[in-house]
C-alpha positions as CSV (number, residue, x, y, z in Angstrom):
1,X,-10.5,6.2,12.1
2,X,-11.6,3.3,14.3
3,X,-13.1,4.1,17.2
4,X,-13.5,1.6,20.5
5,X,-16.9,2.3,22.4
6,X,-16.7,1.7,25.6
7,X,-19.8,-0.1,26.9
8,X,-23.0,1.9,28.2
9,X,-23.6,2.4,31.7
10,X,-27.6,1.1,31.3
11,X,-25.5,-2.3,29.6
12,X,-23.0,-2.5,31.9
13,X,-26.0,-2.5,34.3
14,X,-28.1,-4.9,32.8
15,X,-25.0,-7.5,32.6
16,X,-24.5,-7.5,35.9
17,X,-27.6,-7.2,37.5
18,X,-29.7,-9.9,35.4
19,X,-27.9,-12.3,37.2
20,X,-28.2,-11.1,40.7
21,X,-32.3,-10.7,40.0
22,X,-32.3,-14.7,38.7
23,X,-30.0,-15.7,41.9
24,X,-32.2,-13.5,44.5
25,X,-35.3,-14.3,42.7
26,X,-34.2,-18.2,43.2
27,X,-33.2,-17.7,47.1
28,X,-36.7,-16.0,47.5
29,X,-38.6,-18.9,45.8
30,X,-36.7,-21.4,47.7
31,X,-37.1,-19.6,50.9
32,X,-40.8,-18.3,51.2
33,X,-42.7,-20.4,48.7
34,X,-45.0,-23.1,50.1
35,X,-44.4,-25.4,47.5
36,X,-40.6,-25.5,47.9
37,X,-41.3,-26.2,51.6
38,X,-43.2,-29.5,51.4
39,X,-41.4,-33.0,51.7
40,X,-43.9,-34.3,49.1
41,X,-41.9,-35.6,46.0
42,X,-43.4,-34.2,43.6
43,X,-42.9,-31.0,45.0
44,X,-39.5,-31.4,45.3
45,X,-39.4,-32.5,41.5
46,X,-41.1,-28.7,40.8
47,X,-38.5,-27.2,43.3
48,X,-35.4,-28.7,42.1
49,X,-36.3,-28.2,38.2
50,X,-37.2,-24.2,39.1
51,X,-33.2,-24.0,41.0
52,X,-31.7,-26.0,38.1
53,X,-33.5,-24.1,35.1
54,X,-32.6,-21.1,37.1
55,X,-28.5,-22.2,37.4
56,X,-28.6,-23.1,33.8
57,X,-29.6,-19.3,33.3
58,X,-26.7,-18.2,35.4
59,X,-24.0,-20.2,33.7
60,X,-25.1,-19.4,30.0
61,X,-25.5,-15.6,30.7
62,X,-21.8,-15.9,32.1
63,X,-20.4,-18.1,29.2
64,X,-21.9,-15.5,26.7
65,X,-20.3,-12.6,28.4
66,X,-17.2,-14.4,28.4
67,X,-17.0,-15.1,25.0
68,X,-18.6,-12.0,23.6
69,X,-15.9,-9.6,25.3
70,X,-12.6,-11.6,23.8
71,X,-14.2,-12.0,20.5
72,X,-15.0,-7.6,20.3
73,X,-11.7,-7.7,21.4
74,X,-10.6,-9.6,18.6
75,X,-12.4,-7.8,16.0
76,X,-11.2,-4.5,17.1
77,X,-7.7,-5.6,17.2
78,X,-8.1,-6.6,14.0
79,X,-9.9,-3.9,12.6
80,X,-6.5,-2.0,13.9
81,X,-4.3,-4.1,12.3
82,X,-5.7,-3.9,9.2
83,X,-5.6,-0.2,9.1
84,X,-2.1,0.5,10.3
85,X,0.1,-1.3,8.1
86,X,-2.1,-1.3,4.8
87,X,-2.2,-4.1,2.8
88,X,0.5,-3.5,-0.3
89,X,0.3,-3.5,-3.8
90,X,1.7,-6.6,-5.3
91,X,4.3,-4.1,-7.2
92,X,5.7,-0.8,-6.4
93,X,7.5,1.2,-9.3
94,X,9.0,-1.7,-10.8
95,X,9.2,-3.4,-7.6
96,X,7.6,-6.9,-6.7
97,X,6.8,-6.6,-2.9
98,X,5.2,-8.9,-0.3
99,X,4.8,-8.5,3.3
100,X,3.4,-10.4,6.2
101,X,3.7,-10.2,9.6
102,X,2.9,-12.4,12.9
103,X,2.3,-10.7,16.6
104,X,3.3,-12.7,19.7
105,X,0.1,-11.7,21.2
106,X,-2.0,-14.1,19.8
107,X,-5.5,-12.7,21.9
108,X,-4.8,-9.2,20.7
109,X,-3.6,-9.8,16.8
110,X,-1.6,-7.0,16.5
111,X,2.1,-5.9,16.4
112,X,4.2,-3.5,17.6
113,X,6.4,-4.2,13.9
114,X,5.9,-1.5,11.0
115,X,6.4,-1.3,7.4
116,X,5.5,0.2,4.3
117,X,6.4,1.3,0.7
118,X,6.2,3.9,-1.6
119,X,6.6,5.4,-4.8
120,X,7.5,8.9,-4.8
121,X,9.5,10.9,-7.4
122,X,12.6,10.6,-5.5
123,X,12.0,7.0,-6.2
124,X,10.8,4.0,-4.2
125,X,10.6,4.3,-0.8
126,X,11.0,2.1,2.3
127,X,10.3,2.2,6.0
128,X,10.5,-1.2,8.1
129,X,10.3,-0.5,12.2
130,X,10.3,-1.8,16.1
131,X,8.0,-0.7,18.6
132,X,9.5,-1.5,21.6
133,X,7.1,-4.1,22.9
134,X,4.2,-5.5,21.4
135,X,0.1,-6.1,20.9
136,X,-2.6,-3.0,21.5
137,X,0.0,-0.6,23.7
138,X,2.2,-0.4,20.4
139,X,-0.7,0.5,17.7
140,X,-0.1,4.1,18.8
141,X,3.2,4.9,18.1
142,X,3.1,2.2,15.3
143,X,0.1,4.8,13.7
144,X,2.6,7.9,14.6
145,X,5.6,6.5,12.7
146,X,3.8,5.3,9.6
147,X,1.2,8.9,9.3
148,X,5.1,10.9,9.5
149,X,6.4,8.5,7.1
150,X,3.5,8.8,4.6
151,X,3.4,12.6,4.5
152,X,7.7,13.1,4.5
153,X,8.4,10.8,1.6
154,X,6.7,12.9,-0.5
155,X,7.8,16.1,0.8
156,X,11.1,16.1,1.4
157,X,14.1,15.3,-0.7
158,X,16.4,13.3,0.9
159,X,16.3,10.5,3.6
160,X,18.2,12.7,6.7
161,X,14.6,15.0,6.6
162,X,12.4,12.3,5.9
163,X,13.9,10.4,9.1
164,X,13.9,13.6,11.0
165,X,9.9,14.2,10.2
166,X,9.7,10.8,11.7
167,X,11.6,11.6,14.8
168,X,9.0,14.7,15.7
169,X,6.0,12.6,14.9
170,X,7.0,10.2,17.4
171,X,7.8,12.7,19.6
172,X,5.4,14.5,19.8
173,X,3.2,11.1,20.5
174,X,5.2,10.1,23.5
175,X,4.9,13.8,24.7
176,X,1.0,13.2,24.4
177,X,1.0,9.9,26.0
178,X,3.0,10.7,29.1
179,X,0.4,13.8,30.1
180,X,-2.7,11.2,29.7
181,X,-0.8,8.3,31.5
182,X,0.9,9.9,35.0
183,X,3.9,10.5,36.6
184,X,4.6,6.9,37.1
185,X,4.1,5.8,33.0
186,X,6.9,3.9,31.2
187,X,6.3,6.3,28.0
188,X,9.7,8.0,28.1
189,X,11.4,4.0,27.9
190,X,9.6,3.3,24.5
191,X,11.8,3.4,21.1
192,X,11.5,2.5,17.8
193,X,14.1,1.1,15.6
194,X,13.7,2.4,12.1
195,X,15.5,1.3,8.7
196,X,14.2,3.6,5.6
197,X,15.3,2.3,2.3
198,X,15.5,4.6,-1.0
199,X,15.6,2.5,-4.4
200,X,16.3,5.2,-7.4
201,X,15.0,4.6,-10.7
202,X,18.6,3.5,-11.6
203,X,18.6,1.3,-8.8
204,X,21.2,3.0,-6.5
205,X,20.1,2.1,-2.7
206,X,20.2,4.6,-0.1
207,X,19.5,4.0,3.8
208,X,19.4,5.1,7.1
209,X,19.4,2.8,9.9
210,X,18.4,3.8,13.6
211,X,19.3,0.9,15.7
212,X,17.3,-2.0,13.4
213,X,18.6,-5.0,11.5
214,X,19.9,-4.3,8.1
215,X,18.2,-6.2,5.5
216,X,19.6,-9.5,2.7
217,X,20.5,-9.6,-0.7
218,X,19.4,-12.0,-2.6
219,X,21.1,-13.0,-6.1
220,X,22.0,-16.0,-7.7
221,X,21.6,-17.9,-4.2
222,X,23.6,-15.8,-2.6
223,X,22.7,-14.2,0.9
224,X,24.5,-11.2,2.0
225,X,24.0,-8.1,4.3
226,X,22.8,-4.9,2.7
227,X,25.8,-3.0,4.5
228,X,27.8,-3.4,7.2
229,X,27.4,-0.5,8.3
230,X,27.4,1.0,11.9
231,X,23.7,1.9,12.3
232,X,22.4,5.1,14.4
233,X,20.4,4.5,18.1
234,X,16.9,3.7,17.8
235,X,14.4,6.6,17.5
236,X,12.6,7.9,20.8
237,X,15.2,7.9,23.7
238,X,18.2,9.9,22.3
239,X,18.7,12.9,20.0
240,X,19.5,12.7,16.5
241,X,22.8,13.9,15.0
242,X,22.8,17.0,13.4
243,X,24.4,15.4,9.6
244,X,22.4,12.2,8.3
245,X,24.6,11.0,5.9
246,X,22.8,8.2,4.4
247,X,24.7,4.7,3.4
248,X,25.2,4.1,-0.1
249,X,24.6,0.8,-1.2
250,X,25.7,-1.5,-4.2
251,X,23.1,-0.8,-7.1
252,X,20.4,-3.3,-7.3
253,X,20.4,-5.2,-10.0
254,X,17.4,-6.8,-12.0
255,X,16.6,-9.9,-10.8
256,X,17.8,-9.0,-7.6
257,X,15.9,-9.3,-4.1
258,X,16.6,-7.5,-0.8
259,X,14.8,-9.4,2.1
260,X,13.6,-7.0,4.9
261,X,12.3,-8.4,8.4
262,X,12.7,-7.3,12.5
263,X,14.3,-8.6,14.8
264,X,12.0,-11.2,15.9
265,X,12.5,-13.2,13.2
266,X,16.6,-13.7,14.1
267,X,16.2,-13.7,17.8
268,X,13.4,-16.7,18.1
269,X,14.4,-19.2,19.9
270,X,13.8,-23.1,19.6
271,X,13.2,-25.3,22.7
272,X,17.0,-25.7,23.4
273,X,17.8,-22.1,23.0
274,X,18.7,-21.5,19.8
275,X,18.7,-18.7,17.5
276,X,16.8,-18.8,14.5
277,X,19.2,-19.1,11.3
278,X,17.7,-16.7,8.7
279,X,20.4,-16.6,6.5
280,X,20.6,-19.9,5.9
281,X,17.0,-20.5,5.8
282,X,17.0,-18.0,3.3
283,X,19.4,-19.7,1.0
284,X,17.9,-22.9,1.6
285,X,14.6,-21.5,0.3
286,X,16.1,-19.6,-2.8
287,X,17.8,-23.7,-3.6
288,X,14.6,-24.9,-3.5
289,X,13.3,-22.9,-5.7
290,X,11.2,-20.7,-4.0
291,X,11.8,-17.7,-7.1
292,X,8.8,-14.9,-6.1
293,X,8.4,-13.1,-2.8
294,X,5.5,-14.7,-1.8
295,X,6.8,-18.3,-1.7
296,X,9.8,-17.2,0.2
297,X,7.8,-15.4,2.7
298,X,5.9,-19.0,3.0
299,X,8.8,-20.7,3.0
300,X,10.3,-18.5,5.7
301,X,7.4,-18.7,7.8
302,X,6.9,-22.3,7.6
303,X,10.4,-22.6,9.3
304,X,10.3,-20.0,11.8
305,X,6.7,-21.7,13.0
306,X,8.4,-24.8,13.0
307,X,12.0,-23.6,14.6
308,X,9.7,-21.8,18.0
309,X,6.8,-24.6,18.0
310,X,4.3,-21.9,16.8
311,X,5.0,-19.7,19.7
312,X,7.3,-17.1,19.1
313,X,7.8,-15.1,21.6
314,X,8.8,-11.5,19.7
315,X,6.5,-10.3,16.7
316,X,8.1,-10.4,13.5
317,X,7.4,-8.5,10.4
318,X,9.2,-9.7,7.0
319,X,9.3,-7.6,3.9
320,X,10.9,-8.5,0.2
321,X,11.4,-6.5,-2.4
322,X,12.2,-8.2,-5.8
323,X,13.6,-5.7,-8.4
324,X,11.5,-6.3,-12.0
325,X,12.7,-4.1,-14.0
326,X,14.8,-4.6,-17.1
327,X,18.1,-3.6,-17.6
328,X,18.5,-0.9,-19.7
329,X,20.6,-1.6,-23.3
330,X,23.8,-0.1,-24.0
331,X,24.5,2.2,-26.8
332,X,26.6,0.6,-29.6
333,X,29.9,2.4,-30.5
334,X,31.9,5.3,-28.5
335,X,29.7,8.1,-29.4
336,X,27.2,5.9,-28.1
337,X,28.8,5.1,-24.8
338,X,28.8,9.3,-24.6
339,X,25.6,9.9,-25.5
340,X,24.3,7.5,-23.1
341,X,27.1,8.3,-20.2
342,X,25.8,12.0,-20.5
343,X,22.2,11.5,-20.9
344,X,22.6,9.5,-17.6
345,X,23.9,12.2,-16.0
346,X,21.1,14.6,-17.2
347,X,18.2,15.2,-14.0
348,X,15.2,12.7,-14.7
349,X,13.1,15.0,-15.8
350,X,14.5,16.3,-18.8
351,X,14.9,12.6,-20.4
């Protein structure tokens, strides 16, 4: 847990009286002291070097408070950041992943974007997520939506309970946050888009989507939508329905790469207003040969930096998962084909 200690009262004191003992100290001196009164010049030498050592006090005490506050906020921030969305395993039951993610608020360092994978016996599992806005007011819910998500994947089955586990957790932050913030709060505006992701050990893809961009496929060059699909309203400001039928998806294939991010990444803008084309960035990447997650993250990046002059104005989180397992070989023969069609159909656990 990180905890953010606010600063001592006997601290707080010290800061801010130090100075006001130099200055009145200095007005005193000036004021009362015989040797600051005389016209002589070298008393005026002693005077002025006593008032000048005395400002040069006053302006490096201020210039080290001013820099030591941004900095412990920086740390902290960071600290945060670090301990929200963890840092993932280069590969996740049979699944190369990479992640990175860059906030807009460049003095806090962190996001208001969530993501994270795991393996679980129902298979490999997938959240990616918006908090509406972004730097330190979003670490909150961001911590509620990935503590549900962490727990339900293991527990529960299917994707309709995982996603409603997530809808209580964050429900039961915003009720939490509205008693400590007042009447007047913007707590009951917040949502979070969500997109969970299911990979099955044959690699059948199932999703839910609450109000977030679906992810890419990535094969052969080619750069497609995961689905079509109508997606349900973000989580936080509306009910959800009572059936969660997720979306079935094409099987992924071996080789094959689906290319999660938020929506900061296609809403940045350029200077002249433009939307940033990460469809055709991606296929430009995949061209140029950029074959493992990590260089298409970089090569991603690189043009989003480039697209908003390193100023975007949305956080964006990017996620790719790149499927490394190996096909499996089919039987020889019909008997074969039957064996194999019905041990396929057999639950995992008795293969």
């Amino acid at each position: 847990m990180i905890r953010i200690r606010a600063r001592a009262p006997g601290r707080r004191a010290l800061a801010l009286g130090l100075p006001t003992v130099w200055g009145a100290a200095a007005l005193a001196c000036k004021l009362t002291c015989p040797l600051a009164r005389q016209d002589r010049p070298g008393a005026r030498i002693v005077s002025g070097a006593v008032l000048f050592a005395v400002g040069a006090g006053l302006v490096l005490h201020a210039r080290r408070v001013l820099v030591r506050e941004p900095r412990r906020t920086r740390e902290v921030a960071a600290a945060a950041q670090g301990a929200l969305p963890r840092p993932l395993p280069p590969r996740v039951g049979g699944l190369r992943v990479a992640a990175a993610q860059l906030s807009a608020d460049r003095g806090a360092g962190v996001g208001g974007d969530l993501y994270e994978v795991i393996a679980t016996e129902h298979g490999v599992r997938a959240v990616m997520g918006d908090v509406r806005g972004h730097g330190i007011g979003a670490v909150g819910t961001v911590a509620a939506v990935l503590g549900s998500f962490r727990e339900a994947v293991h527990d529960e089955p299917d994707l309709g309970r995982v996603l409603r586990r997530l809808d209580r957790g964050l429900a039961r932050h915003l009720r939490e946050r509205a008693r400590t913030a007042g009447a007047d709060s913007p707590v009951a505006e917040e949502f979070v888009t969500v997109l969970l992701l299911e990979i099955g050990r044959g690699g059948e893809v199932r999703a839910l989507n609450c109000g977030h961009p679906w992810p890419y496929r990535l094969l052969d060059g080619r750069v497609e939508p995961l689905s079509c699909a109508e997606p349900l309203p973000p989580l936080g400001p509306f009910p959800l329905p009572p059936e969660l039928p997720d979306v079935r998806c094409r099987t992924l294939s071996p080789g094959e790469t689906l290319f999660l991010h938020t929506d900061g990444a296609e809403e940045a803008r350029d200077a002249r207003g433009r939307f940033f084309p990460l469809a055709a960035v991606l296929a430009e990447a995949l061209s140029a040969g950029a074959g493992t997650p990590q260089a298409l993250l970089a090569a991603v990046f690189t043009r989003l930096m480039k697209h908003t002059a390193g100023q975007p104005a949305d956080d964006v989180a990017l996620l790719v998962l790149h499927d490394e397992r190996r096909p499996r070989p089919a039987a020889p023969g019909a008997g074969g084909s039957t064996r194999a069609t019905t041990m396929r159909s057999l639950p995992t656990k008795h293969l």
